[in-house]
C-alpha positions as CSV (number, residue, x, y, z in Angstrom):
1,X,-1.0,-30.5,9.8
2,X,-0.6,-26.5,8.7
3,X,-1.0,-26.0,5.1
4,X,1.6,-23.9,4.2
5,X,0.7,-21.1,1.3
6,X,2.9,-20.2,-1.7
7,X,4.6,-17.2,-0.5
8,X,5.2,-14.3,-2.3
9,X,8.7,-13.3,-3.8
10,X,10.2,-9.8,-3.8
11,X,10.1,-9.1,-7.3
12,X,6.1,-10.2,-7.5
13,X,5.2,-8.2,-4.5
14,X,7.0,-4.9,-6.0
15,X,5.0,-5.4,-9.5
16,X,2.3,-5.8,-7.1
17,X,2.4,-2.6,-5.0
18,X,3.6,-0.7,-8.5
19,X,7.1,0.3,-6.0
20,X,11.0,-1.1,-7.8
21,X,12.1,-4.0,-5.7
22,X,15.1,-2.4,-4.3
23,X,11.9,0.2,-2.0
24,X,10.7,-4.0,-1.3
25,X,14.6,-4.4,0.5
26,X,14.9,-1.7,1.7
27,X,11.3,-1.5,3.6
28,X,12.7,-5.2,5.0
29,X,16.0,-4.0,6.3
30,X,14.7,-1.4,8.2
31,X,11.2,-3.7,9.3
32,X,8.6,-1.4,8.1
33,X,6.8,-4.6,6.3
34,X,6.4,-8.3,7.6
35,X,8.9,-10.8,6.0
36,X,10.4,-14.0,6.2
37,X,13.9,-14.7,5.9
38,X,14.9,-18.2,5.1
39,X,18.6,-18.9,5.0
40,X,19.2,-15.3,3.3
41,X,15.9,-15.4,1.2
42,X,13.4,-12.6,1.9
43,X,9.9,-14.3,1.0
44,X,6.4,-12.8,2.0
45,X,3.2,-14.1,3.5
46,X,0.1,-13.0,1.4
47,X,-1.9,-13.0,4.8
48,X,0.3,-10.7,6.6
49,X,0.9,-8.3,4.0
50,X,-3.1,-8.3,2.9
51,X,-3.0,-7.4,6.5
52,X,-0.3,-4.7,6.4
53,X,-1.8,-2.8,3.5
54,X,-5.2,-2.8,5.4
55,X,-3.4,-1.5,8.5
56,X,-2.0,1.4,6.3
57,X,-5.2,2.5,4.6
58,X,-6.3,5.8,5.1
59,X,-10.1,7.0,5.4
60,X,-11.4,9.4,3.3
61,X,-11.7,12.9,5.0
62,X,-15.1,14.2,5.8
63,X,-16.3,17.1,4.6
64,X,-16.1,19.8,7.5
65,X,-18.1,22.6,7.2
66,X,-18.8,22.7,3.3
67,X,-14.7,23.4,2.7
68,X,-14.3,20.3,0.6
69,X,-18.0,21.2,-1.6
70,X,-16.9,24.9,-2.0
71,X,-13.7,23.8,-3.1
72,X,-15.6,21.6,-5.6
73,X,-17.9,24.3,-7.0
74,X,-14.6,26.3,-7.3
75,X,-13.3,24.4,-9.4
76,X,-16.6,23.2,-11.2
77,X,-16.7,27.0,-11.9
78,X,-13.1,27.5,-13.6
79,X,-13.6,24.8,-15.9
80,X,-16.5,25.2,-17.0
81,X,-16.0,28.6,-18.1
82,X,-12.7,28.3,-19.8
């Protein structure tokens, strides 16, 4: 037999991602984020959405060329002679 989890509802997963619930609805209705919908109620797999956020994560850039450690000692420089 599948175990079934506790799934997660809208309210906990917006507290969760620090977004207000009605971002959590409307992120449903237009299916940018996996859901369940039993008999009107919108409920959330913890799998699938662990998933989804690892899906959306975004490397760090590299540096290219120095730019990003120039940028760094620019600043480095401002503050520490103000």
């Amino acid at each position: 037999m599948t175990e079934l989890r506790k799934l997660i509802r809208p309210d906990e997963l917006a507290e969760t991602l620090g977004v207000a619930q009605v971002t959590i609805y409307s992120w449903c209705r237009r299916g940018l984020i996996p859901h369940l919908k039993l008999e009107g109620v919108v409920r959330f797999d913890p799998d699938e959405i662990a998933e989804w956020i690892r899906e959306r994560r975004i490397p760090a850039r590299k540096n290219y060329g120095g730019l990003i450690s120039a940028q760094r000692k620019e600043v480095t420089s401002k503050t520490s002679t103000a």
